[in-house]
C-alpha positions as CSV (number, residue, x, y, z in Angstrom):
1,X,3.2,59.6,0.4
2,X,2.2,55.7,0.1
3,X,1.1,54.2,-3.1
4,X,-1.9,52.1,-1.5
5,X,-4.6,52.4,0.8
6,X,-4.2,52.3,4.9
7,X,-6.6,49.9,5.0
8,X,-6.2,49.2,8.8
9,X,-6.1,52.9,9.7
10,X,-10.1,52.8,7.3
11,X,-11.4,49.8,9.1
12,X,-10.2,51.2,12.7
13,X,-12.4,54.6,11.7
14,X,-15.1,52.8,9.4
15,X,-16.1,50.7,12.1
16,X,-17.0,53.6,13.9
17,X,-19.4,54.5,11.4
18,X,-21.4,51.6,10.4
19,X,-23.6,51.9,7.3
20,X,-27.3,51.6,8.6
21,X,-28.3,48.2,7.1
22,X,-31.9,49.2,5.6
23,X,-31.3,52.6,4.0
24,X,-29.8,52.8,0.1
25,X,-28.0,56.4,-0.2
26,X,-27.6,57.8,-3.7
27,X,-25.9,60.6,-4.5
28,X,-28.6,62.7,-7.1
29,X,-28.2,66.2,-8.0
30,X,-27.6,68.1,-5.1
31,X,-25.5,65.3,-3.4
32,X,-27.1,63.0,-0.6
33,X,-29.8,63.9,0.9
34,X,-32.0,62.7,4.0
35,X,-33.1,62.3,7.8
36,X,-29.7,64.0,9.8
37,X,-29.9,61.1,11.5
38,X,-29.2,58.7,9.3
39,X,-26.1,60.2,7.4
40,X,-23.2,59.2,9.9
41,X,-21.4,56.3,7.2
42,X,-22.1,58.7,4.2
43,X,-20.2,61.5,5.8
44,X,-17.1,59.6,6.8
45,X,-17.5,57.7,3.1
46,X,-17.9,61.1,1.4
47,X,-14.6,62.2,3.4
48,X,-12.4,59.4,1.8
49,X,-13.9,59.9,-1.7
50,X,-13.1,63.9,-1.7
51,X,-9.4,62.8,-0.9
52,X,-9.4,60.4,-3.4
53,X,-11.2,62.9,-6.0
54,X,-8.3,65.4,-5.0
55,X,-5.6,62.6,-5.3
56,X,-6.9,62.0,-8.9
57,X,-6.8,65.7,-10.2
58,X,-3.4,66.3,-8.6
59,X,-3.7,67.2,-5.3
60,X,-6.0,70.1,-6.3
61,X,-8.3,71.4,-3.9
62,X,-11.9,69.6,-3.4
63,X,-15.3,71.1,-1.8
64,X,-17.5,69.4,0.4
65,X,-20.5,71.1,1.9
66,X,-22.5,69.8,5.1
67,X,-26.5,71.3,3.5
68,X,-29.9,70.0,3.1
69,X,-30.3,73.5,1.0
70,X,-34.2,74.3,1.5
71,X,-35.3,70.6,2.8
72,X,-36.6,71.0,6.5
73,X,-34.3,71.1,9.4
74,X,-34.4,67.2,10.2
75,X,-32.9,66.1,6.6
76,X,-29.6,66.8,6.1
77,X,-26.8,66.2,3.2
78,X,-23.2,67.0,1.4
79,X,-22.3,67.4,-1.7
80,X,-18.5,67.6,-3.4
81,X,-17.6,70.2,-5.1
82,X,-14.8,70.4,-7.8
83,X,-11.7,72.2,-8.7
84,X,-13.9,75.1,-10.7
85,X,-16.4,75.5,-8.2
86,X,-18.7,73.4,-10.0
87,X,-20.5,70.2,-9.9
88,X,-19.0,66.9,-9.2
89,X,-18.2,65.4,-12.6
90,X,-21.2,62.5,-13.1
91,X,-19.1,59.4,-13.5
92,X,-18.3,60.0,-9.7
93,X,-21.9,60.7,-8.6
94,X,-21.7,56.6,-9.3
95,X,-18.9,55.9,-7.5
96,X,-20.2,58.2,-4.5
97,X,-23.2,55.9,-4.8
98,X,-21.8,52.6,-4.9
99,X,-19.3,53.1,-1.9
100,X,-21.9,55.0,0.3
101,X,-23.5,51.7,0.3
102,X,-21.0,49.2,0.7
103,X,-22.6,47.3,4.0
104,X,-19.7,46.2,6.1
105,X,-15.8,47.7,6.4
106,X,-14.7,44.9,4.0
107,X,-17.0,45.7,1.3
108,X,-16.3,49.4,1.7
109,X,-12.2,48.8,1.0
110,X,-13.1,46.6,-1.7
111,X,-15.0,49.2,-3.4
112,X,-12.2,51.9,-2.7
113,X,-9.4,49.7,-4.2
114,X,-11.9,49.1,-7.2
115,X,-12.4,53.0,-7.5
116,X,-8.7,53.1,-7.3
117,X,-8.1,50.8,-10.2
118,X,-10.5,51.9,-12.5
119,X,-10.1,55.3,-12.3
120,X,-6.4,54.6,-12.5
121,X,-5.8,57.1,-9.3
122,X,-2.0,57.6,-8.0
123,X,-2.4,57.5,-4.1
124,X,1.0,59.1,-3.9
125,X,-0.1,62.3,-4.6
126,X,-1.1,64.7,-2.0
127,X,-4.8,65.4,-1.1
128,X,-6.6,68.7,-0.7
129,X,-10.3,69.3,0.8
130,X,-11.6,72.8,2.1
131,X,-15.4,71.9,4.0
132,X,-17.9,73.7,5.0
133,X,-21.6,73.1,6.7
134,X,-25.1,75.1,6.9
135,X,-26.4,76.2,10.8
136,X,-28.2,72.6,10.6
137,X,-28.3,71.0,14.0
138,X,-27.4,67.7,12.8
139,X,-24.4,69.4,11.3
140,X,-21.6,69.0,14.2
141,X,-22.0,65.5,14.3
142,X,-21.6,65.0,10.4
143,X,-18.6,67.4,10.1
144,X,-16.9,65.3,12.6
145,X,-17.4,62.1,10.8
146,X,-16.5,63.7,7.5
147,X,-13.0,64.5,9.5
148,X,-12.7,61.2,10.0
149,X,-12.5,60.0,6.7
150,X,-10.2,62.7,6.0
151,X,-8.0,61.3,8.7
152,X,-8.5,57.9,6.7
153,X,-6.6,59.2,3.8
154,X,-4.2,61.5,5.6
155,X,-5.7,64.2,3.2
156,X,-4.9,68.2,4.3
157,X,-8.4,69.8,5.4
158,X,-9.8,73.4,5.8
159,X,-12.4,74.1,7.7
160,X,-14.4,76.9,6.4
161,X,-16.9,76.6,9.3
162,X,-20.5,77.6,8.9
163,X,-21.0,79.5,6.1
164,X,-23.2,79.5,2.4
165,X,-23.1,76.7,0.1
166,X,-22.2,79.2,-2.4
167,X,-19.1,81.0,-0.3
168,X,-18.0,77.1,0.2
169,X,-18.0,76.8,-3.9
170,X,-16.2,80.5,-4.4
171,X,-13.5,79.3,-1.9
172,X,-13.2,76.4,-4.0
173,X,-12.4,78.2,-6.9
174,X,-10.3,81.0,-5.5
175,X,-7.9,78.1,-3.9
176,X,-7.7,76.5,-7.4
177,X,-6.8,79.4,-9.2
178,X,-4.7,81.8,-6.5
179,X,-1.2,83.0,-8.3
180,X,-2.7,82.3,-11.6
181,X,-3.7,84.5,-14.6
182,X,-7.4,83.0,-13.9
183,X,-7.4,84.6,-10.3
184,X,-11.2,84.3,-8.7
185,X,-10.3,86.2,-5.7
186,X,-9.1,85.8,-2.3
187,X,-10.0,82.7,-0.7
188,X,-11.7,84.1,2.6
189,X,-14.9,84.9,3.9
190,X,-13.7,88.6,3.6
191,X,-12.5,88.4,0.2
192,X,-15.8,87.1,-1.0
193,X,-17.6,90.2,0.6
194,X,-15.7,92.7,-0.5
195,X,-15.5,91.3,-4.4
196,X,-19.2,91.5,-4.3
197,X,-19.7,94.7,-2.9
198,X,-17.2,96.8,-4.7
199,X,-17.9,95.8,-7.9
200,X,-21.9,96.8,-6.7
201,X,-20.8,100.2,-5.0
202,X,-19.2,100.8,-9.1
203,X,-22.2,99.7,-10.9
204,X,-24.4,101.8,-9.0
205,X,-22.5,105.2,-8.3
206,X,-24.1,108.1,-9.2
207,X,-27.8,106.3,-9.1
208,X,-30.1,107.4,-6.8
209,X,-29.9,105.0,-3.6
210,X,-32.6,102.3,-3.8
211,X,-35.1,102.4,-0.7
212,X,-34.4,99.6,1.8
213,X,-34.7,96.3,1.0
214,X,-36.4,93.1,3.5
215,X,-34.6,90.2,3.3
216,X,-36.1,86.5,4.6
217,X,-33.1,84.8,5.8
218,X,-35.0,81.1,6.4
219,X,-33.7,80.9,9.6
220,X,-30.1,79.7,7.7
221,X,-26.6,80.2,7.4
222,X,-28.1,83.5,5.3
223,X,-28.7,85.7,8.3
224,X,-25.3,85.2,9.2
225,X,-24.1,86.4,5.2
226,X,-26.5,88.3,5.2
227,X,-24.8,90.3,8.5
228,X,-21.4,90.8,7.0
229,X,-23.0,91.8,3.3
230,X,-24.9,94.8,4.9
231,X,-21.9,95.6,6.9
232,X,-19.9,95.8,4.0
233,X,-22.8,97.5,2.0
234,X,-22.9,100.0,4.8
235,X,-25.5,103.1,3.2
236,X,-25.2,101.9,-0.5
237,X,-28.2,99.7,0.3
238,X,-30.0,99.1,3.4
239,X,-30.9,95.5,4.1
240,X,-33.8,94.8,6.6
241,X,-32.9,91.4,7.5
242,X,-35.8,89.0,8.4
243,X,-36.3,85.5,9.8
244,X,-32.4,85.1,11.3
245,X,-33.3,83.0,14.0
246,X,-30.2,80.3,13.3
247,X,-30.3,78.5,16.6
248,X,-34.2,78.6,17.4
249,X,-35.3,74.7,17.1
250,X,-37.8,73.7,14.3
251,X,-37.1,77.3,12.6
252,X,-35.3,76.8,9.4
253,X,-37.5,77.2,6.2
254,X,-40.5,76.8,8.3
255,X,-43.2,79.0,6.8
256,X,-40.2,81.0,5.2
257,X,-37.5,80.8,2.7
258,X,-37.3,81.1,-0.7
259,X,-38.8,77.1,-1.3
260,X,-42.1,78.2,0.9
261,X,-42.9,81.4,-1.2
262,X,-42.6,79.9,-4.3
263,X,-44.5,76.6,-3.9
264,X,-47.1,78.7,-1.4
265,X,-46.7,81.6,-3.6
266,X,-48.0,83.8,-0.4
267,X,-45.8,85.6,1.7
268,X,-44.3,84.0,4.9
269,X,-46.2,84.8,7.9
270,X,-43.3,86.0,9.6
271,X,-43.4,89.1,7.1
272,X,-46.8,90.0,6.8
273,X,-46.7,92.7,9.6
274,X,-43.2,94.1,8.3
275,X,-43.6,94.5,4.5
276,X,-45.7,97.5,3.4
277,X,-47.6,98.6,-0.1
278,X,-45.2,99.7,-2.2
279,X,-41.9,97.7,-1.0
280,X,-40.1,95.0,-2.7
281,X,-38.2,91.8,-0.6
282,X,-36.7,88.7,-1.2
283,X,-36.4,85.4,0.5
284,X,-33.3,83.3,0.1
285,X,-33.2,79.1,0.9
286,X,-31.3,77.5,4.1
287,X,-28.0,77.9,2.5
288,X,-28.6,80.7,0.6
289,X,-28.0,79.6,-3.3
290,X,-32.0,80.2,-4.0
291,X,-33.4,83.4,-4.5
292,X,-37.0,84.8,-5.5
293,X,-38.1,88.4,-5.0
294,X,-41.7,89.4,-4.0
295,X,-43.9,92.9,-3.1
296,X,-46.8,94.5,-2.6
297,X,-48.7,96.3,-4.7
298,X,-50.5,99.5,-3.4
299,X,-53.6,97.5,-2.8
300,X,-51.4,95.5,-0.2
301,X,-51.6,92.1,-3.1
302,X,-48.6,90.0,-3.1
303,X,-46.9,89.2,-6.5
304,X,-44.1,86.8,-7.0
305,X,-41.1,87.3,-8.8
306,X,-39.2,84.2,-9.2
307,X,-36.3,82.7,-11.3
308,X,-37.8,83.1,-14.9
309,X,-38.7,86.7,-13.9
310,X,-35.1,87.4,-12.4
311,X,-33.4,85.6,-15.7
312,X,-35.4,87.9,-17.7
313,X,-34.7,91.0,-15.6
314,X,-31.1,90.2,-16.2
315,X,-30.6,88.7,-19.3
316,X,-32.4,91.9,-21.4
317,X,-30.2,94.0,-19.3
318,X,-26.8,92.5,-20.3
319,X,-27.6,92.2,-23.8
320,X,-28.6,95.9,-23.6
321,X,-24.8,96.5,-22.4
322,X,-23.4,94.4,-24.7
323,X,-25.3,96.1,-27.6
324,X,-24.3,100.2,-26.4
325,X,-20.6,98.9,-25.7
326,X,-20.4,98.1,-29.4
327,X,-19.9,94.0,-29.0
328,X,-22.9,92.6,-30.3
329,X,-21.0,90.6,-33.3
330,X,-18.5,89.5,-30.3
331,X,-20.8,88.4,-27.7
332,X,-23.5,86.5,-27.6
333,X,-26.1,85.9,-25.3
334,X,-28.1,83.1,-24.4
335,X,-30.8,81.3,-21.7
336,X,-31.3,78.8,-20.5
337,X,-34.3,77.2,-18.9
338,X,-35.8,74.0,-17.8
339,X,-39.4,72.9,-18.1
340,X,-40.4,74.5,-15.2
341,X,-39.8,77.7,-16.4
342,X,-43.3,79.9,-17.0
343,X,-44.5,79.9,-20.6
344,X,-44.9,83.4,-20.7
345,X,-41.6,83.9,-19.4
346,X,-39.9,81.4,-22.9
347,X,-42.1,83.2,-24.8
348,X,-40.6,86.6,-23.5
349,X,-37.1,86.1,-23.5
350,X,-37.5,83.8,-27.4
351,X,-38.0,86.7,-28.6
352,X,-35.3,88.4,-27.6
353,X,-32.2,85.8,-27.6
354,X,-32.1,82.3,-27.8
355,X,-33.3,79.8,-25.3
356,X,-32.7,76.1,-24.6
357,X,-34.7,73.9,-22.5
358,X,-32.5,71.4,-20.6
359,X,-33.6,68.5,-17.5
360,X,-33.9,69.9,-14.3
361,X,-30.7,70.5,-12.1
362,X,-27.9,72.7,-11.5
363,X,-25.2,70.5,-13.6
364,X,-27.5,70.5,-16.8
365,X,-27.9,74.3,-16.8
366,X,-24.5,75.2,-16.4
367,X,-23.2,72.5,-18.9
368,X,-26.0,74.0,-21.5
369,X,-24.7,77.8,-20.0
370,X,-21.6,77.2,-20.3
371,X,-22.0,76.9,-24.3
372,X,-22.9,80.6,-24.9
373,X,-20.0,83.7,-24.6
374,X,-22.5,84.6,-21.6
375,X,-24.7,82.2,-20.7
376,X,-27.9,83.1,-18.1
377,X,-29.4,80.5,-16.4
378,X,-32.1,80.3,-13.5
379,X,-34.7,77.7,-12.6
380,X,-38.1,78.9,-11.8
381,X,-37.2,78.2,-7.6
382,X,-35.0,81.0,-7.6
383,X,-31.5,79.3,-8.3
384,X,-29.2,80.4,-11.1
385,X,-26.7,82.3,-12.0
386,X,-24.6,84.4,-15.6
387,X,-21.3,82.3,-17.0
388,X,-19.2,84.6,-18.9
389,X,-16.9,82.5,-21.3
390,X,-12.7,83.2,-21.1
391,X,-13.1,84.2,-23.9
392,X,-15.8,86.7,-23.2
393,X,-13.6,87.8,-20.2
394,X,-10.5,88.0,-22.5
395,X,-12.5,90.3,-25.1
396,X,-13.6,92.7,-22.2
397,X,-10.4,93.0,-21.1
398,X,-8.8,94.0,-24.7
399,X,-11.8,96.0,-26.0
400,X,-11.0,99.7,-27.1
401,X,-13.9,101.7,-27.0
402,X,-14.6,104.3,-29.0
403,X,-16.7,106.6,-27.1
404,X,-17.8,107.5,-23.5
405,X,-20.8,105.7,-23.3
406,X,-18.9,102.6,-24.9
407,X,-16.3,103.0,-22.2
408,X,-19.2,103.1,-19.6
409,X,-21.0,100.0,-20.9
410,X,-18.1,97.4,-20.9
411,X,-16.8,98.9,-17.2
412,X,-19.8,97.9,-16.3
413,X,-20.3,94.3,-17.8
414,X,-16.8,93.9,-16.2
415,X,-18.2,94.8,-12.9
416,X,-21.2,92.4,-13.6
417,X,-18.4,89.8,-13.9
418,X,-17.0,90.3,-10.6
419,X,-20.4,90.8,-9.1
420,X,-21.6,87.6,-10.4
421,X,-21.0,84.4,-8.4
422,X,-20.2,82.2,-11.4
423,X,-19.4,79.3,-9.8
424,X,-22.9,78.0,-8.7
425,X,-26.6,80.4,-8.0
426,X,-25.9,82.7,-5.3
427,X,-28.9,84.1,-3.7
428,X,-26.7,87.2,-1.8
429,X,-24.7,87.7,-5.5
430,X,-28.2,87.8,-7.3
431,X,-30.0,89.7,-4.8
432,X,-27.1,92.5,-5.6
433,X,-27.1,91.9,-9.3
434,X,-30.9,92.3,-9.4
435,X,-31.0,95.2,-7.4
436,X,-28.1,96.8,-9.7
437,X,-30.9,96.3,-12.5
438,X,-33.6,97.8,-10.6
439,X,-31.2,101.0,-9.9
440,X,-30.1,101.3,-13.5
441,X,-33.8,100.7,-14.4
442,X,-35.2,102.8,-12.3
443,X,-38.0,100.1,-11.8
444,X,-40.4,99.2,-8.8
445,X,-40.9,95.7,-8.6
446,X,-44.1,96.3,-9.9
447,X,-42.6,97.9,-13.2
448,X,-40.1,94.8,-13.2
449,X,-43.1,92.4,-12.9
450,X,-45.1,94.2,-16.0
451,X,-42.0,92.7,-18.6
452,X,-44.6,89.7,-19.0
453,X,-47.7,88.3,-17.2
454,X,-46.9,85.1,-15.7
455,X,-49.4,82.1,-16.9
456,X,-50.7,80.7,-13.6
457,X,-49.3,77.6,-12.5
458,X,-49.4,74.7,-9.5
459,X,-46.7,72.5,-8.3
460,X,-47.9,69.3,-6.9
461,X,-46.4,66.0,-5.8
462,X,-47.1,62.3,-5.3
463,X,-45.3,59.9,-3.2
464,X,-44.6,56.7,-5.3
465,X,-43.4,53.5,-4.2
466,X,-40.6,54.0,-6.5
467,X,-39.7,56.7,-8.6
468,X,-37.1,55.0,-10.8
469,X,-40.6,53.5,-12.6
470,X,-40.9,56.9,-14.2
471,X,-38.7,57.9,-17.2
472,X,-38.5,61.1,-19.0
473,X,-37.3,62.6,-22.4
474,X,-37.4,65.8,-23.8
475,X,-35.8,67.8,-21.4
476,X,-37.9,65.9,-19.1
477,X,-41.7,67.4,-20.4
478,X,-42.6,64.2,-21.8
479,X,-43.4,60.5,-19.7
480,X,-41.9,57.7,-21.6
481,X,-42.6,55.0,-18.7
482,X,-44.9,54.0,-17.4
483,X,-46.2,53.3,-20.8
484,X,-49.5,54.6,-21.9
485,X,-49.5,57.6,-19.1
486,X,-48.0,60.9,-21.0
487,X,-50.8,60.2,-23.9
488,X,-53.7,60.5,-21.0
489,X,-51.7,63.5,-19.7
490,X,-51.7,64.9,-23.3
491,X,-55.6,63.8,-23.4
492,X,-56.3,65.9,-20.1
493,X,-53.9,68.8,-21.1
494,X,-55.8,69.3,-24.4
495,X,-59.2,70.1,-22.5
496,X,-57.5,73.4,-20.6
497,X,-56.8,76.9,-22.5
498,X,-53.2,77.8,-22.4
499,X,-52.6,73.7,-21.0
500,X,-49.2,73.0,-20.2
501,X,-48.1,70.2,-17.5
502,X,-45.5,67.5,-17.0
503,X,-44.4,64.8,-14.4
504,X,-40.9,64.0,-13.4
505,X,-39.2,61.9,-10.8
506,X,-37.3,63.4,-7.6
507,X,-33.8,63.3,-8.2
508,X,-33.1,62.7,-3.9
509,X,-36.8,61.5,-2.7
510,X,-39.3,58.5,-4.0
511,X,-41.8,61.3,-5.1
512,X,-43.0,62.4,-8.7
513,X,-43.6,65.9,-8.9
514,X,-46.3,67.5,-11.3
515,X,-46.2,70.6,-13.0
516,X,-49.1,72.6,-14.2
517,X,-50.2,75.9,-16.6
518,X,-53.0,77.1,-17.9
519,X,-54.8,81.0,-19.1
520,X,-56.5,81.1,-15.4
521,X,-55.7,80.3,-11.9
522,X,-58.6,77.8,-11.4
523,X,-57.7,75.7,-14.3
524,X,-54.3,75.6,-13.2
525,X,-55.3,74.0,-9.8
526,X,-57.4,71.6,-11.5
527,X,-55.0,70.3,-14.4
528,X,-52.4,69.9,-11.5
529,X,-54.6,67.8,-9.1
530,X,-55.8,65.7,-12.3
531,X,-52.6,65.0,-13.7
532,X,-51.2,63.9,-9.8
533,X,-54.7,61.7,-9.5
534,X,-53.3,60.3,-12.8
535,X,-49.9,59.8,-11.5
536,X,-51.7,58.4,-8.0
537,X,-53.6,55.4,-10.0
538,X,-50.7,54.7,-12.1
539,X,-48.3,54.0,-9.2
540,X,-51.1,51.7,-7.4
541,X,-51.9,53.9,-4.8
542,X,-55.0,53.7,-2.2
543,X,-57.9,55.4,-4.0
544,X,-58.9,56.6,-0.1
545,X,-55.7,58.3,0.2
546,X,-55.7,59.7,-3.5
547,X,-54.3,63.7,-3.9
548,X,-56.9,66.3,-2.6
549,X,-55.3,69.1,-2.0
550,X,-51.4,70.9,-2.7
551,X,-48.5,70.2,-0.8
């Protein structure tokens, strides 16, 4: 292995993939993100700096995944993922950032032998990188430049093909840990499908079988998963799988998908001759780590049941287990939420077990999760997931119980463990762990969506010439810039019953979205179009164009 860069073998492939000169990348919380088309530098970029992540942890084994999650079918992105299955750590977001946008070849080695230095990295040691990309047209194209920076560094690539962002984290994992104590699983496509349905066929033997369940695939990578899943659930529960038109043009997430029922909060089109009174369904995102379930009522009314209503769901269920398998001093159980979350929902689970309101995005959930001996987290769109601590793990393995039902509870919470995708949200994972609830419940999702009435809410957004203008504390549910704004947001809030609304800068776009509550739907609608006409002044905009109506 050398001990320095190939710098002639990265300019011969760099200069293949030019950095466009006008566009500034930056690597947010779910990676890069944008137009396909303009990705080509970041992919072959990202490709060096997974080797080079992989090099500085050892040689262990890096993610990247080829998604633009729920975003429509022209944007793409990747994202690393690292040795855990989790998150890239956040000093490297920076890095990722500053390289992407080195404009020439020269710049872009510079920067790497800066990265190099300062993060002290020994380029001797081997470098490991499984990918992995969503049905996304652009996607070919991207995993081929990706390859190339992988060539750049000489690193030793997997191809995982086209599968679920949260199969590429799993793999992740498994790779990590296989021949350890710490075993995830096995590192295929099989392995993943059979750890999830086996430890569902246990948790629901001897229930009475659940009737079938519609599943809105987006027109993603799902309705492939989704396949193989009901194949490998064979009778214990029937998926009726919707919307799996992967190669149609101009399909994915359009008027589908777990991003269109919860911002539309109707049900897609595509569904309304197929789901009757009575029957539950779920929609999962383009690459399939969103969830949120939905039904009708007899009436033939649609009701949403989204993340807050799935962490509640869950969460009272596993402290229920935890309390009848006698571990209630031993295990504690926590949520948490962000500001998005419903207030009836906080008010719900507070009291019942202790909540914590973090920013908004995957890597501050899990962090805060990853505090409690089992931590629940899901954001109101319909992505989360249960951490279970090794200690937690450790406890279940070594507990004696001392009677049947005892016995019963912790076999199953050590199911739930190896039913629960706990590297990243898992819309196929939750789907099965919600529907493991329902069964043991007994509940309709009309039962399930009695717990607590949701306050009704509106999300809104505003393009802004630049978002970085707006700044945020508390968990991101107060404005501290531009100056003067939260205190006429408080003013306007005030005037509602029930009021409740924030603003917060995109973390991938040059929008600010708005979030608003009150007792009644009307008032909801209002505070949220008042609060984004606020937000519309305040960022200079042209009164003639001004919000008017939801996007």
């Amino acid at each position: 292995m050398t001990s320095s860069l190939s710098t002639d073998l990265i300019r011969l492939l760099s200069d293949q993939h030019p950095k466009p000169s006008n566009i500034h990348f930056q690597y947010g919380t779910a990676g890069f993100r944008t137009l396909g088309s303009t990705l080509d530098s970041v992919l072959f970029r990202v490709g060096i700096i997974a080797a080079l992540r992989s090099k500085k942890l050892d040689g262990r084994t890096i993610g990247v995944m080829v998604t633009a999650s729920h975003n429509p079918e022209e944007d793409n992105g990747v994202k690393l993922v690292d040795p855990r299955g989790e998150m890239l750590e956040a000093a490297w977001e920076g890095h990722s950032t500053t390289i992407s946008n080195a404009p020439t070849t020269d710049a872009l080695i510079e920067a790497l032998e800066s990265l190099v230095q300062t993060a002290k990295i020994d380029l001797s040691k081997p470098a490991n990188v499984v990918y992995a990309r969503d049905t996304r047209p652009s996607g070919p194209a991207l995993v081929s430049a990706l390859a190339d920076g992988f060539k750049a560094m000489n690193a030793t690539a997997r191809n995982a093909g086209v599968v679920t962002t949260p199969i590429l984290h799993y793999f992740v994992k498994c790779v990590n840990t296989k021949g350890t104590k710490y075993s995830y699983g096995d590192d295929s496509e099989e392995g993943y499908y059979q750890k999830l349905t086996t430890s569902y066929k246990k948790l629901v033997a001897g229930k009475a079988a659940q009737p079938a369940l519609v599943v809105d695939c987006a027109n993603g990578v799902g309705a492939l998963a989704g396949k193989q899943l009901s194949e490998h659930l064979g009778d214990t529960l029937q998926l009726v799988l919707e919307n799996t038109s992967i190669t149609k043009p101009g399909a994915l997430n359009n008027a589908c998908g777990a991003d269109y029922v919860k911002v539309s909060q109707k049900l897609p089109p595509s569904l309304v001759n197929v789901l009757k009174p009575g029957q539950r369904a779920c929609s999962l995102d383009g690459d399939a780590d969103r969830l949120i379930y939905f039904y009708l009522d007899d009436r033939g009314a649609f009701h949403m049941l989204d993340g807050d209503k799935i962490a509640a769901l869950v969460a009272a269920f596993i402290i229920e287990l935890v309390k009848v398998a006698g571990l209630d001093d031993q295990i504690k159980v926590g949520v948490v939420q962000t500001a998005y979350a419903n207030g009836a929902s906080t008010k719900y689970l507070q009291e019942r077990l202790p909540v914590k309101c973090v920013p908004t995005g995957v890597k501050h959930l899990h962090h805060a999760a990853e505090r409690y001996n089992v931590g629940v987290y899901f954001e109101a769109n319909g992505h989360g997931t249960v951490l279970f601590s090794q200690p937690t793990l450790d406890t279940l393995a070594e507990y004696q119980p001392s009677t049947p039902a005892q016995s019963r509870a912790v076999e199953h919470l050590v199911s739930l463990t190896e039913l629960i995708n706990q590297t990243v949200g898992d819309a196929l994972s939750d789907m099965l762990l919600v529907e493991v609830v329902l069964s043991h419940k007994s509940y309709s999702g009309e039962e399930w969506n009695s717990l607590y009435v949701d306050l009704p809410n509106r999300l809104a957004k505003v393009s802004v010439p630049d978002r970085n203008a707006f700044k945020t504390e508390d968990a991101e549910r107060r404005l501290v810039s531009p100056p003067g704004l939260q205190a006429r947001i408080d003013e306007l809030v005030n005037r509602y019953q029930g009021g409740r609304s924030f603003v917060r800068p995109s973390g991938t776009e040059d929008v600010v979205r708005v979030y608003a509550e009150a007792a009644l739907r009307t008032q909801a609608d209002e505070l949220a179009m008042r609060v984004a006409g606020l937000v519309y002044d305040e960022a200079g905009g042209d009164p003639s164009s001004r919000p008017k109506e939801f996007l």
